[in-house]
N, C-alpha and C positions, 0 to 999 in steps of 0.2 A: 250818397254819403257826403258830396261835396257840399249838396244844398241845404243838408241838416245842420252842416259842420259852419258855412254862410249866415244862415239864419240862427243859428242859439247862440250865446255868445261862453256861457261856463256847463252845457249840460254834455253828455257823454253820448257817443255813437260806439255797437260795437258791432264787428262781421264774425260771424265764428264756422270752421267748418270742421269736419271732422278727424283733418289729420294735420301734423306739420307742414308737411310740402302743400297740401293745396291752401293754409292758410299764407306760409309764406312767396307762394304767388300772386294772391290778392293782394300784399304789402307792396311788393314793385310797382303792378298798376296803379295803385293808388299815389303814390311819390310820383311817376313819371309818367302818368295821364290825368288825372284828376288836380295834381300837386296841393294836395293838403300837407301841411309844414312836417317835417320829419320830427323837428322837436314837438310837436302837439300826438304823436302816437308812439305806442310801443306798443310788444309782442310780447304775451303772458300764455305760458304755459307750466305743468307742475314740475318742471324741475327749477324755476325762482320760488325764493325763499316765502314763506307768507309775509314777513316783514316788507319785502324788498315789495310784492305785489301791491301792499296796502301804500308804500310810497307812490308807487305807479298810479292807484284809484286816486288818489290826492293831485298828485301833479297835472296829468294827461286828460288828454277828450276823445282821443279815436285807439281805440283796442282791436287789435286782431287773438283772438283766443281760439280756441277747443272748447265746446262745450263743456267737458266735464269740470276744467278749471273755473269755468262761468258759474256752474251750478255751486261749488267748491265755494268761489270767494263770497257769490250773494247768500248764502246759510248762515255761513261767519261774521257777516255783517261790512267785511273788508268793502266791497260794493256795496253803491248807496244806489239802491235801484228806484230811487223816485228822483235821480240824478239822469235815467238814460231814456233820450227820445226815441231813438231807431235800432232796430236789432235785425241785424243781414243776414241770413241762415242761408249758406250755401248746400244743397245738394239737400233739399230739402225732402226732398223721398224717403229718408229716415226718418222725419217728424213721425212716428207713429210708437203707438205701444206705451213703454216707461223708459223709449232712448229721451236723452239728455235734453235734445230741443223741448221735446214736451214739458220737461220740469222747469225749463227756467222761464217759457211764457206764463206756465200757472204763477210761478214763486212773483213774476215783474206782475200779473194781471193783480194778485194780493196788493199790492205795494204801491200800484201806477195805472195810472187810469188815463193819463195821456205819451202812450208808446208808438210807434207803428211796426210793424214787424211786416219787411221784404225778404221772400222765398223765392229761389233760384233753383233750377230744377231741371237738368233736359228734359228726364222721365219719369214725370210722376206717380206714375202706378202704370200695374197694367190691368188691375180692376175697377169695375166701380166703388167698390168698397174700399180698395186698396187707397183710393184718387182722396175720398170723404172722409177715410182716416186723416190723411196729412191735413188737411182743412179742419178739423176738429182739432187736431191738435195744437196747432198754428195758433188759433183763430182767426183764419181767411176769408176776407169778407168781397175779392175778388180775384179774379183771375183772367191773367192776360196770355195769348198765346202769340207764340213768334216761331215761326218754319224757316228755313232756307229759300224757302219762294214767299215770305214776306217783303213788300216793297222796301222796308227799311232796314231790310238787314240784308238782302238781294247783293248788296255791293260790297258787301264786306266777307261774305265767302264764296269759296269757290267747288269746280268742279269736281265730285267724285265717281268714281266709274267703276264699278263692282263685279267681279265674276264671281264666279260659284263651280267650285271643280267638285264633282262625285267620286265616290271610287268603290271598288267591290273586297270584300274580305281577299287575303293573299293565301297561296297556299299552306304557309306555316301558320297564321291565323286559323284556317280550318282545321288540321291537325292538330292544334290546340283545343280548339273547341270542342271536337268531336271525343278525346282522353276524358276531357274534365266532365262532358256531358256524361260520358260512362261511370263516372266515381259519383254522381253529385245522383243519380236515378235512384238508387235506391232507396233516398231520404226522403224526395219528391215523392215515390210512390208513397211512402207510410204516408206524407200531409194527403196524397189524394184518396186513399184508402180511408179514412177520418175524415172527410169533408173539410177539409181543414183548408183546403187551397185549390183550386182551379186548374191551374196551369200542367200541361204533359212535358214542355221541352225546357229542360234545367237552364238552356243558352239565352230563355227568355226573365231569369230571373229579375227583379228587382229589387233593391231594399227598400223602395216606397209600398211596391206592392206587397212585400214578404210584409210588409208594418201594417198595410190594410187587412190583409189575410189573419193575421193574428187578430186585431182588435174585432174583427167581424165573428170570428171562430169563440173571442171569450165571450159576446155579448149574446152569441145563439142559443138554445135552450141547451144544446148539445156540450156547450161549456161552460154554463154554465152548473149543468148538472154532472158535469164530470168526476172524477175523482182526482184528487190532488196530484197523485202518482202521473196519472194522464199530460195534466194540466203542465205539471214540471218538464215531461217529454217534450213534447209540441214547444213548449218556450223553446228550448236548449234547441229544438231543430230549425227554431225559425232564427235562433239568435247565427246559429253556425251559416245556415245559409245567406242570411244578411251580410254577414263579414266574408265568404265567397261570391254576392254579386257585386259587389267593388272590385273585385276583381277582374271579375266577368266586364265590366263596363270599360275598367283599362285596358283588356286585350283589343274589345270592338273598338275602341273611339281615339286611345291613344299609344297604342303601342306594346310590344312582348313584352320588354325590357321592363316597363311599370309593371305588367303583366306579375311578371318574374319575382321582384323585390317584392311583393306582395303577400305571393305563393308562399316565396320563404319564410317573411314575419309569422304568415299563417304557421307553416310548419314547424318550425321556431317554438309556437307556444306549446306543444305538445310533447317538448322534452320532458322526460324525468316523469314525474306527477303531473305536470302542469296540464291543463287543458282535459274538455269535456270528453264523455264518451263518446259522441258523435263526430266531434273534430276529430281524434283519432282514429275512428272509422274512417274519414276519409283519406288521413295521411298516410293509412296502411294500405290502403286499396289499393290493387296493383296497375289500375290503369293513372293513378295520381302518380307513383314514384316513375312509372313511364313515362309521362309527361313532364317530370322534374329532370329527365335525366336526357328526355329530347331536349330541352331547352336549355340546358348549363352551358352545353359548349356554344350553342348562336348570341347568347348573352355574353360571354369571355374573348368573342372577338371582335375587336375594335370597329372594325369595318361592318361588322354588321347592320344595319334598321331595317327596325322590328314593323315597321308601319310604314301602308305604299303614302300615305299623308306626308310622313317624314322624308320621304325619297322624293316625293314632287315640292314639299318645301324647300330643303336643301335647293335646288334647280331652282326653283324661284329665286329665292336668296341671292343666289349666285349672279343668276342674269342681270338682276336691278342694279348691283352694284358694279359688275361690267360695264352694264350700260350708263350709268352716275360717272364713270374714268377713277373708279375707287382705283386708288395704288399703277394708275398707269405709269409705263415706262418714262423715264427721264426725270420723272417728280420724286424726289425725296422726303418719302413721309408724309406725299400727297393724300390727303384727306378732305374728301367731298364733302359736301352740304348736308346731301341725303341721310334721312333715318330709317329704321324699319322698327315696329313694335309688335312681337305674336303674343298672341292673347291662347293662355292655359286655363283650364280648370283646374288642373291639380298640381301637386309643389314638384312630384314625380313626373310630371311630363316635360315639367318646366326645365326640369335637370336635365332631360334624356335630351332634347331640341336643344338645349347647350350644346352638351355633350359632341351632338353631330354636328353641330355649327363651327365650333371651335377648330375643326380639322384643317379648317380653311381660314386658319390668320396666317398673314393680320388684315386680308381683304374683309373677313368677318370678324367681327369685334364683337361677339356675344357677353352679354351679363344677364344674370336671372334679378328680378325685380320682383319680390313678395314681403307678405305684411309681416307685424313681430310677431305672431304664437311661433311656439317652434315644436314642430310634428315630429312625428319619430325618424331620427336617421337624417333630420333637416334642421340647420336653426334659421331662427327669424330676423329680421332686420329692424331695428333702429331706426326711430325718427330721424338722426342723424346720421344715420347709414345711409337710408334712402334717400333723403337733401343732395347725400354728395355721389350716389349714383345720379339723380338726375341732373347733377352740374354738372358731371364729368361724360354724360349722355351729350346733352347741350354742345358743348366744348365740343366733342369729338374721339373723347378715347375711347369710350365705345359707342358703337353706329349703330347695331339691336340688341332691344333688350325683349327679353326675354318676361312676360307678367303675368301673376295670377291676376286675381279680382282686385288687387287693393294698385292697380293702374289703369280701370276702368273711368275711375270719377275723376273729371278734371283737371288731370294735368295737362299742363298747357306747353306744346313739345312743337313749336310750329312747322319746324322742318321735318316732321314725319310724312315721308310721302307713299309709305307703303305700309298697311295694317297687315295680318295676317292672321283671324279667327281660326286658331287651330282646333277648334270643339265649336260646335251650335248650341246654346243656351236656351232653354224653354222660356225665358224673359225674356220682354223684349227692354224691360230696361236694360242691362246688361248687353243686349246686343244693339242697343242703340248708344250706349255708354263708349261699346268698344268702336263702333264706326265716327262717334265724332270726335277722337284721336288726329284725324285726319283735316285734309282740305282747311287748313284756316290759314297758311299763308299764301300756298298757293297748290295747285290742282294736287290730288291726291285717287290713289289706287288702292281697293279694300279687296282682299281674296278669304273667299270663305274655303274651309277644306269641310265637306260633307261626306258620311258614311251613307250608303245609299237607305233606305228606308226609314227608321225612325228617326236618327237623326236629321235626316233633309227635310221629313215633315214635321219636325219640331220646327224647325227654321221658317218654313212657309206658314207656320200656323203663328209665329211671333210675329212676324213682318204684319200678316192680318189684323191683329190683334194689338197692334201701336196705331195703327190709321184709324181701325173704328174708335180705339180713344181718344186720339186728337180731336175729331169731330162731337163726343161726347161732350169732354172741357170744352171745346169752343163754345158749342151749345148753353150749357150750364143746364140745362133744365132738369136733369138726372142729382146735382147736387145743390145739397143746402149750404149756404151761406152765413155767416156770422157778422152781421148787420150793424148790431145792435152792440157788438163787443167793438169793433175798428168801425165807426162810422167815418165819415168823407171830413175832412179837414175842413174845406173851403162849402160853404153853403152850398145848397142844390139852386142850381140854373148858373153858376158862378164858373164858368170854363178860362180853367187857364191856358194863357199862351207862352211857347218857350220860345226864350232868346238864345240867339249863338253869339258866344263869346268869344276871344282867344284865353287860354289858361296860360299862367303864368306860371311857370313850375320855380320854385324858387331853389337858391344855389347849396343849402344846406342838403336838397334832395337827392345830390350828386353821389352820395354816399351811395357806393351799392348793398354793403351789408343788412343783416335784419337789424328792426330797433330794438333787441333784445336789451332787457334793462341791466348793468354790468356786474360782472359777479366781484362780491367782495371776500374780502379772507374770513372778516367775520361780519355776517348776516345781523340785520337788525332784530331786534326780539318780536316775537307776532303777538301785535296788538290784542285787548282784551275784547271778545266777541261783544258786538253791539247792536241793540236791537232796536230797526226802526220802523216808525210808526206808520200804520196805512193812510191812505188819502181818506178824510171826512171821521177821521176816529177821536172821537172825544177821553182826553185825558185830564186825570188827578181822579179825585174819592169823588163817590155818590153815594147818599142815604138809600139803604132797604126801600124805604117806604115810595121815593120817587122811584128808583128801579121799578118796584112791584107794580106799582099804580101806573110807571108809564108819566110822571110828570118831570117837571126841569129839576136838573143836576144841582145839588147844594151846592153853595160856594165853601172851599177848604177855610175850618176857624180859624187858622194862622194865617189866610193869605192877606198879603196889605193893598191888593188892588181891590177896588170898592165895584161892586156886582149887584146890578138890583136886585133885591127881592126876589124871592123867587114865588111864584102864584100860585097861593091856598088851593089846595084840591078838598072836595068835598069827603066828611069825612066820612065813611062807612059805618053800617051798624054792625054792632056787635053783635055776632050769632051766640046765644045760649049754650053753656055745656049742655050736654043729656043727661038726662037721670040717671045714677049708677045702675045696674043690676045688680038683682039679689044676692046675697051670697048663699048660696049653694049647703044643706046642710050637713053634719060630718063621714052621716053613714052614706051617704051616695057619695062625697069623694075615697073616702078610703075602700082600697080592696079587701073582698073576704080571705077568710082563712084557705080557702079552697083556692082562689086566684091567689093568694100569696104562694104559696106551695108551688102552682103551676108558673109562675113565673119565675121562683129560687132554681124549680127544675129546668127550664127552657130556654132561661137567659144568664148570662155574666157576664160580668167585663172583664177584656182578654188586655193585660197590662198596661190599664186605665182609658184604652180606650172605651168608645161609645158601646152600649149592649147589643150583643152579638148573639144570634138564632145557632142555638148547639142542639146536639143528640148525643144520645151515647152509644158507644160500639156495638158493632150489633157482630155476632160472631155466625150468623146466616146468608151476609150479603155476600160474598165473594169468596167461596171456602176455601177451592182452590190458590187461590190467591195469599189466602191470608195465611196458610203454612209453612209458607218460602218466606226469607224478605226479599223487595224489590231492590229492583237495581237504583244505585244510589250515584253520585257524580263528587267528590269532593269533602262530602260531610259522608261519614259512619253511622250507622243505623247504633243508636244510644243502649245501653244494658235493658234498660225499661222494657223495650220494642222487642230485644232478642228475649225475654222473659217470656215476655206476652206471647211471643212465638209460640216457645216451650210449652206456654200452659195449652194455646190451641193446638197442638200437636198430639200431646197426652189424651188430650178430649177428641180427639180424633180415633185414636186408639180405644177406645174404650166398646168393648164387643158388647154381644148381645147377651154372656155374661156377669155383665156387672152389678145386676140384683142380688146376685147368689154370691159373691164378695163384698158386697157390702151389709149382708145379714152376716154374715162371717166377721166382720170388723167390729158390726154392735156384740155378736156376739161375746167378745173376745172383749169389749170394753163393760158389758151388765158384768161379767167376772169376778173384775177388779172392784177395788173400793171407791168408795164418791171422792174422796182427796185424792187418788192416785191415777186419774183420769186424765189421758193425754190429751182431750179432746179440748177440755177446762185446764188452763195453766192452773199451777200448787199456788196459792197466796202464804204470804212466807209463815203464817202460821203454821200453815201443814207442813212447809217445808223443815221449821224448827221439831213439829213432832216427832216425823220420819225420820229426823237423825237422833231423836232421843229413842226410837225402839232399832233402830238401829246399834246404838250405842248399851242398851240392854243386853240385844242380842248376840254382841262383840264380833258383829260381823263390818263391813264398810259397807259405804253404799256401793261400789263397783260390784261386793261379795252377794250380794243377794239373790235370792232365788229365780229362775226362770221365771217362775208367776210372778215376782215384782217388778221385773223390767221394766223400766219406761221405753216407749214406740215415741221415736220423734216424728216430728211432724211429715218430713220429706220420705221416712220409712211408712207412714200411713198415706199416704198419697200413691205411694208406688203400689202396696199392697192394692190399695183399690184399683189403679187403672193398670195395673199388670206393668212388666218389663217391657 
């Protein structure tokens, strides 16, 4: 960064890494080892305003960011990315995928064609594939490796010396094990009863395996041919027992106490309605609430730990700082040099190793150290949370802290002289993460805590599995190279040689704070997005015809700079229209009478849509069915539908004598007169005559004789198909 910052005199250098605290550690070094002028950088992240950032891209030349702000300001245009030579990506192991590093080498490669991009990295992968992603990503056209027994780094760190303690489950851990295995068997048999799963002993669960075991079981003919009903089972038992081996995993690896909080959340969800059939099957089972009911009192007192890990940490803890003269006699608030940092997997373990630490202030000065999400029962920390644990780590108020994952990468703690791997990690990035904590001021002690079997062979299979890839990188021959995107600055055969200088750190660098840019009462407005242009892109209008053809760009008719000519391309010949075809004569377009009909019958448009394939009801297809209405959700089955019911109802009714009432009906209609026919409504003619013999007869029409009756329609219908 010095030498880019030396040699360009107005272009931009930026380091980004991925959190606050490790970019504002890169800030110090740089002020007071490198001393690039404090007034030439500042520190952008999203909580300054777009305004304020875009004064920062104008004024400044060395940037410390986060990627995401990176990606954030080069979109908007605020960053002029054919403005920036060098781009420092710390902790380059996350170049992969759609993280943030990847986007802003694509967006600067659009934009810039002379960048260089330096990747920093203890642990690059621990595959090959893993290694060839970040090199893809990047665009890495080399790679350099450095060890602790490299000659040039040999002097600047020191000794570490590592033990590895085993231990075996305690008798309350097996007690434990042995309940849950009884509640959890009966679920296990159904997956092994169904081919569904492999495994006999519940204590061996996993949720990685329970997650192969399912994707295996849908893709087999056996599930895929299953029934849905099946298919919903098996999920719901593989979902419950996933959420049971987390459990499982906290009792072997980290303790009752996480054990415990778990148990409960679990049980927890199964109040009231809540929760499936199966998770209830097991909160009822009587070897679970036995096991809930051994564990509540050893959880409720103080003095308990739940894990022999816990019981030989503590004792660790204890001696180092004995042995440091932490809080010796006659000293007032005597506080030593020494640190210690345990490294957790989980945010619950991380509290319980408080927890027990804490008994012992103020010789132990525990604090818990994790990222922002906040889990259930736990919140998360703040960029500025974290800043002022690890100033106040540094300092001295507190001596161990307590980490999940997000104190793996790179903080730089030099006084820690004691690690403490409270879990083994199947990466070996991570477990090479958590050991280089250590040793870089001066001699340092790492202690692993192992559970004897899968755990301790996770451990030996990671430590293997970092050396044969060191030797891979060193190698190179397994990965491809990006050559042709970062070639060599200086010509081939052209070796440069380095000079040693003194750096002059100048007196503005004195300042210890960050260069954050200062906040104002009211922020400037954010600038209007600006769009700039790639390297080699020709701008203003161009004519169709040279586009098409591929010849030079017209010059714009209002422009007043004078532009040769631009050179005659040869002109093409004109292809011919074709001949029209005929047109068609009228009786082979139009349909016949016969197709007219069959399509008024077959087709309509259903409220102007497009023509739609109809039938008409057929009162054969589903008889049963069609007698009842179906069940409905919201909307009411309309009068139409309860009619139509009716009529199939009646017609159901209708016995094997309905010939012999329906000659009964004609007979009873030949009777009557041809006007007085119920069958034919009256046209009002007959209906004027009927009241003139009517009116003759001085009878009314209600007075008429039985033979004149009219039969309405609903009285002939019922005659016919009976009561």
């Amino acid at each position: 960064m010095l030498n880019w910052f030396r040699w360009t005199k107005d272009a931009q250098i930026i380091f980004v890494a991925p959190t606050k605290p490790l970019v504002s550690q890169q800030v110090s070094a740089c002020f007071g080892i490198a001393g690039i002028p404090r007034s030439q950088t500042t520190m952008l992240t999203g909580e300054a305003a777009p305004g304020i950032r875009a004064e920062e891209w104008k004024a400044k030349r060395v940037f410390f960011m986060t990627p995401q702000t990176l990606i954030n300001d080069l979109k908007s245009g605020i960053a002029d990315p054919k403005r920036i030579v060098l781009l420092v990506v710390d902790e380059a192991h996350r170049a992969t995928g759609g993280y943030a590093y990847v986007e802003v080498v694509k967006f600067l490669r659009r934009y810039n064609q002379s960048f260089r991009v330096l990747a920093l990295t203890a642990t690059p992968g621990s595959t090959v594939e893993s290694v060839q992603a970040v090199i893809d990503g990047l665009d890495i056209s080399r790679v350099e490796i450095r060890t602790e027994h490299s000659l040039d780094i040999r002097e600047y760190v020191h000794a570490k010396h590592t033990d590895v303690e085993t231990f075996k489950n305690s008798e309350e851990m097996v007690l434990c094990m042995d309940l849950l295995s009884k509640a959890l068997q009966p679920l296990v048999d159904q997956l092994r009863n169904l081919n569904a799963y492999w495994g006999r002993d519940p204590m061996a669960l996993t949720a990685y395996g329970l997650t192969k075991a399912r994707q295996q079981w849908m893709l087999s003919d056996a599930g895929r041919n299953a029934h849905w009903g099946l298919k919903n089972k098996l999920n719901a038992i593989f979902t419950v027992l996933a959420s049971v081996a987390h459990g499982i995993d906290l009792l072997k690896y980290h303790g009752i106490t996480p054990f415990y909080r778990h148990l409960q959340h679990f049980q927890s969800n199964t109040e009231g309605q809540k929760g499936g059939k199966y998770q209830r099957e097991i909160v009822k089972d009587e070897h679970f609430k036995k096991l809930m009911n051994h564990v509540q009192p050893w959880v409720k007192d103080p003095e308990f730990i739940g894990h022999p890990k816990l019981e030989h940490l503590k004792q660790v803890v204890l001696n180092h700082f004995l042995d440091a003269g932490e809080g010796a006699e006659g000293q007032n608030n005597a506080h030593s040099s020494t640190r210690v940092m345990i490294f957790v997997h989980f945010r619950d373990s991380a509290e319980e190793v408080t927890r027990v630490l804490k008994r012992y202030e103020p010789m132990i000065r525990p604090h818990v150290f994790v990222g922002q999400s906040t889990a259930k029962g736990s919140e998360g920390m703040g960029q500025k949370t974290q800043l002022d644990i690890v100033q106040k780590f540094k300092k001295g108020t507190y001596n161990t802290i307590v980490a999940t994952s997000i104190g793996e990468e790179g903080l730089d703690i030099g006084e820690i002289d004691l690690i403490v791997c409270y879990d083994s990690s199947a990466s070996p990035i991570r477990m090479l993460q958590r050991m280089g904590r250590t040793g870089r001021k001066r001699a340092g002690n790492i202690l692993l805590l192992l559970m004897q079997g899968k755990e301790e062979e996770s451990y030996i299979k990671a430590k293997d599995n970092y050396e044969k890839m060191q030797e891979m990188i060193a190698s190179g021959s397994r990965f491809t190279f990006h050559d042709d995107k970062s070639p060599r600055i200086l010509p081939a055969g052209v070796r440069p040689v380095s000079s040693k200088q003194a750096i002059d750190i100048p007196d503005e660098n004195a300042d210890q704070g960050l260069p954050e840019p200062r906040r104002r009462a009211r922020a400037p407005k954010k600038p209007p997005k600006k769009f700039h242009m790639p390297d080699n892109v020709e701008t203003g209008f161009t004519t169709v015809t040279s586009f098409l053809t591929g010849g030079d760009r017209q010059p714009q008719p209002n422009s007043k700079k004078k532009t040769t000519p631009a050179k005659k391309t040869p002109r093409k010949t004109r292809t011919p229209t074709p001949e029209p075809v005929a047109v068609p004569p009228l009786e082979d377009v139009l349909l016949t009478d016969t197709q007219q009909r069959d399509l008024e019958r077959r087709y309509c448009n259903v409220v102007g849509t497009s023509p739609q394939f109809i039938r008409y009801p057929r009162s054969d297809a589903f008889p049963r069915h069609q007698l009842q209405p179906r069940p409905t959700n919201a909307v009411r089955h309309g009068s139409l539908t309860q009619r139509m019911i009716g009529a199939l109802q009646k017609m159901d009714r209708v016995g094997s004598d309905c010939e012999g009432r329906y000659r009964e009906v004609l007979a009873r209609e030949s009777s009557r007169r041809s006007g007085d026919s119920v069958l034919d409504p009256p046209s009002p003619a007959r209906r004027v005559a009927k009241r003139n013999r009517s009116e003759q007869s001085g009878t009314k029409d209600g007075d008429e004789g039985e033979e004149d009756e009219l039969i309405s329609p609903e009285q002939l219908l019922s005659s016919f198909f009976g009561p």
